[in-house]
C-alpha positions in Angstrom: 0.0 0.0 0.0 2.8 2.4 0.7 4.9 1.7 -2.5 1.8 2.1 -4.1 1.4 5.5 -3.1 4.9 6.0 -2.9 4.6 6.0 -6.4 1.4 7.5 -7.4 3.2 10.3 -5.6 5.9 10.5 -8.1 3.8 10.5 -10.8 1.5 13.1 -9.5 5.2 15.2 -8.5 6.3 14.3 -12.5 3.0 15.7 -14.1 3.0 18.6 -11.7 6.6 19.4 -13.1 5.5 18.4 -16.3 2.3 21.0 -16.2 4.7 23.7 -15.2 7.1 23.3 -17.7 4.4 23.2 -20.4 3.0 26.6 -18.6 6.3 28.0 -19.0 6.8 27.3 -22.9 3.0 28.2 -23.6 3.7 31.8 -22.0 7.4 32.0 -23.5 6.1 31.7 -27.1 2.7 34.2 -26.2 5.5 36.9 -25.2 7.9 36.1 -28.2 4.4 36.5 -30.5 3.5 40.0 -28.8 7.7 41.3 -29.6 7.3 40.1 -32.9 3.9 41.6 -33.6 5.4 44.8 -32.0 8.5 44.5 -34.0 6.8 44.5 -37.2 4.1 47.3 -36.6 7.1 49.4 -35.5 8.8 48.3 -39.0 5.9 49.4 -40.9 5.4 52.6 -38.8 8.8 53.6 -39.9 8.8 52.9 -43.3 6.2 54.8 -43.9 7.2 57.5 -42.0 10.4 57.4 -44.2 8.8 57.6 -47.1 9.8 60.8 -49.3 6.8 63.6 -49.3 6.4 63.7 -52.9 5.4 60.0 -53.0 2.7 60.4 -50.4 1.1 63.4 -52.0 -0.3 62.0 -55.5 -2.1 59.1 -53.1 -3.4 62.4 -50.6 -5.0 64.3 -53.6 -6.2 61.2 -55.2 -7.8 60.2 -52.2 -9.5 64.0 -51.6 -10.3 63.7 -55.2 -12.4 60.5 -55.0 -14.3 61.4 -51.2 -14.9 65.4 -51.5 -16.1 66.5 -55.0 -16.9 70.1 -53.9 -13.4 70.1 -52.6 -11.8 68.9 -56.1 -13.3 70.9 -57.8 -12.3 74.2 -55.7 -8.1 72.6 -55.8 -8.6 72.3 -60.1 -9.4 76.2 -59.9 -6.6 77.5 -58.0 -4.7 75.3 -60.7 -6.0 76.9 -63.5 -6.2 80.7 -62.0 -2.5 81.5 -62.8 -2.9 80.9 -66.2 -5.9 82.8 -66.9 -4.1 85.5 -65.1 -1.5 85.1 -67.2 -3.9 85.2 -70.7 -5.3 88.6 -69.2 -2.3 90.0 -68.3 -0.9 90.1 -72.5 -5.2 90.7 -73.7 -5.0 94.1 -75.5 -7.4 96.5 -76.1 -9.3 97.0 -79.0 -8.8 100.0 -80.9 -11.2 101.3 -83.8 -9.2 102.8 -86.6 -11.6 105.3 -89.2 -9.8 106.3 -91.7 -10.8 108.9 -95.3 -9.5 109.9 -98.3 -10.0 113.1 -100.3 -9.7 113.3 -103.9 -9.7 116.6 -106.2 -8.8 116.0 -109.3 -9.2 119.3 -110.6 -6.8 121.3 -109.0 -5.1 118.2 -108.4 -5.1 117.0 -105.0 -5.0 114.0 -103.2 -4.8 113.8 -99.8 -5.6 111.1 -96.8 -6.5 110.8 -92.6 -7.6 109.2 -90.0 -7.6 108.3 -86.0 -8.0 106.0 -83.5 -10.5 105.7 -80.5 -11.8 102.8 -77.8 -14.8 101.2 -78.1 -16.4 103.8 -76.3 -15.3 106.2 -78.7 -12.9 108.3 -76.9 -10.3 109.7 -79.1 -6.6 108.2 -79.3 -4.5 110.4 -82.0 -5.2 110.9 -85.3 -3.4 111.4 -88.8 -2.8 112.9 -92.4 -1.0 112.6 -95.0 -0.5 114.0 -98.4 -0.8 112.3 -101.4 0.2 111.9 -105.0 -2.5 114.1 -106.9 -2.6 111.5 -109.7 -4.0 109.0 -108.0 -7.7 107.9 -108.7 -10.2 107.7 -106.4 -10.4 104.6 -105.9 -7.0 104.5 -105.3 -7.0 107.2 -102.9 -9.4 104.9 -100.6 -7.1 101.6 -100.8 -4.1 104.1 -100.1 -5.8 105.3 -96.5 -6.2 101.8 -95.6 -3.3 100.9 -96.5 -1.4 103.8 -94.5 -3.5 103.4 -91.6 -2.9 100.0 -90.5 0.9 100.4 -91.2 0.3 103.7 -89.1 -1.6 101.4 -85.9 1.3 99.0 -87.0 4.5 101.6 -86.1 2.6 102.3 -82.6 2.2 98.9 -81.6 -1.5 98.3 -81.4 -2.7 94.8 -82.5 -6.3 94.4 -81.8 -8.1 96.8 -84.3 -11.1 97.4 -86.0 -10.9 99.3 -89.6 -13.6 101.4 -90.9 -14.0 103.2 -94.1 -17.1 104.8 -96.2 -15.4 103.5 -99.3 -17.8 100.3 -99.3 -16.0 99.2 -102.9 -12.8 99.2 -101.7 -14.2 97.3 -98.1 -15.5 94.7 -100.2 -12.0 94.7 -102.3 -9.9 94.1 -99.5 -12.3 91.5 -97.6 -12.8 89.3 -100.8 -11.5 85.8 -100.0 -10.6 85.0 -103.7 -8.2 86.6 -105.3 -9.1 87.1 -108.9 -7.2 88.7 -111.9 -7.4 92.1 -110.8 -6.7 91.6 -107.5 -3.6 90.2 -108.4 -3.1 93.1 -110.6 -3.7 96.0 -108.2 -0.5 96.6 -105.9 -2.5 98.4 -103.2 -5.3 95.7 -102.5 -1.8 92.5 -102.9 0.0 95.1 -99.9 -3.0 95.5 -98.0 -3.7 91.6 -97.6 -0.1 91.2 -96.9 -0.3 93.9 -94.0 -3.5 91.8 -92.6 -1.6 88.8 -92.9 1.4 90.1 -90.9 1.9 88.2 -87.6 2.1 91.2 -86.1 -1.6 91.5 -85.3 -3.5 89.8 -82.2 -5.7 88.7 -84.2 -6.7 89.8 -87.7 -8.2 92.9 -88.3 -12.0 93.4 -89.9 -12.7 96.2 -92.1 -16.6 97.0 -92.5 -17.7 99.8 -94.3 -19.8 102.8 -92.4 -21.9 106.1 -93.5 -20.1 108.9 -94.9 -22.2 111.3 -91.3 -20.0 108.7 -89.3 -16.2 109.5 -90.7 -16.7 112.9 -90.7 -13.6 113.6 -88.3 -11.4 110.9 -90.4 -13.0 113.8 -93.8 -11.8 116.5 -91.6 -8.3 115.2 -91.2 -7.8 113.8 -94.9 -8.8 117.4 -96.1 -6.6 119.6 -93.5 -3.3 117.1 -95.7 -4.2 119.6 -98.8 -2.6 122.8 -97.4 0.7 120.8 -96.7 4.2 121.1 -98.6 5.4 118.0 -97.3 4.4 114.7 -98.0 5.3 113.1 -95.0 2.9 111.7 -92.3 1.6 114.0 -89.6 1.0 112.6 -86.5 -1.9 114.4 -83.9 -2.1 113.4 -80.4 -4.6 116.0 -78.7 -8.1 116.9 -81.3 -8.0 120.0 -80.6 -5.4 120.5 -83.3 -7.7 119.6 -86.4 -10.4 121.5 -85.2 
């Protein structure tokens, strides 16, 4: 009965060890789980936080991109502001150039004028310009157009509107095809080369107007007769052709 227990005793004493040992391993490889777990968060934490700036931003405004629309769309204007700034800043004004010839063949004299304004109609400065007294009519009108854009052209304007009272020689200038006589007429084959120039903004329209509306562009062509000189006379204030 004694060696019995004796040894029911030992086996109880082994298990016991046994139980602890097992305890012992269990909460060994628990611990060794949570440092490794730890480890590798801590590894990803600073990874990422070592990532460079410019790699995280794309995935930053993709991601505000796809969750806030109202939000997208305000970051695509500031974008796009500078260069609509930048389109403003270089827009010119438009200028409205009249111009008129004056023809008198039986004296002779021929003589031409004109000026610019804004589209409100306030004046710029104005010109005249003595002609050749041979020249026809007609050519007298081809020859004001003709010096008035190179005239707009010399001070740098390059947004302008032409307008004449001379309707033939509007429609000569504006017509697309270039027949025979085009070809043949030196003033109409300079003028289209002017309006082609890539000087100009954009380029310029002629339309024809009444004879009541050029009157000041008359005024000027006509104060060219009492000149000796044939060169171009520039006026910056009005008050000198009236």
């Amino acid at each position: 009965m004694s060696g019995s227990g004796s040894r029911k005793n030992e086996k109880d004493s082994k298990e016991d060890k046994e139980g602890e040992g097992s305890g012992w391993a269990s909460t060994f490889l628990k611990v060794a789980g949570a440092v490794a777990a730890t480890a590798a968060v801590a590894g990803s934490l600073y990874s990422i936080l070592k990532q460079p700036e410019a790699d995280v931003t794309p995935y930053r405004v993709q991601q505000t991109r796809h969750h806030n629309h109202h939000h997208e769309e305000e970051e695509e204007e500031a974008d796009v502001a500078p260069y609509r700034v930048q389109q403003t800043q270089y827009e010119e004004e438009l200028v409205i150039l009249y111009v008129d010839g004056s023809h008198k063949p039986d004296i002779p004299l021929a003589a031409c004028g004109g000026f610019l304004c804004n589209t409100s109609g306030k004046w710029i400065c104005g010109f005249t310009q003595k002609l050749d007294p041979n020249l026809r009519l007609d050519q007298v009108e081809k020859q004001v157009i003709l010096t008035g854009l190179l005239w707009v052209q010399r001070m740098g304007k390059r947004n302008v509107l032409v307008k004449s009272d001379r309707e033939e020689a509007v429609k000569s200038v504006n017509n697309p095809v270039i027949s025979k006589s085009t070809k043949d007429d030196p003033l109409i084959c300079d003028i289209k080369k002017v309006l082609d120039s890539p000087h100009w903004k954009c380029k310029p329209e002629l339309i024809p107007i009444l004879r009541d509306e050029n009157k000041v562009a008359d005024k000027l062509a006509k104060k060219a007769h009492n000149f000796t000189s044939f060169n171009l006379q520039h006026f910056v204030n009005r008050s000198d052709i009236l």
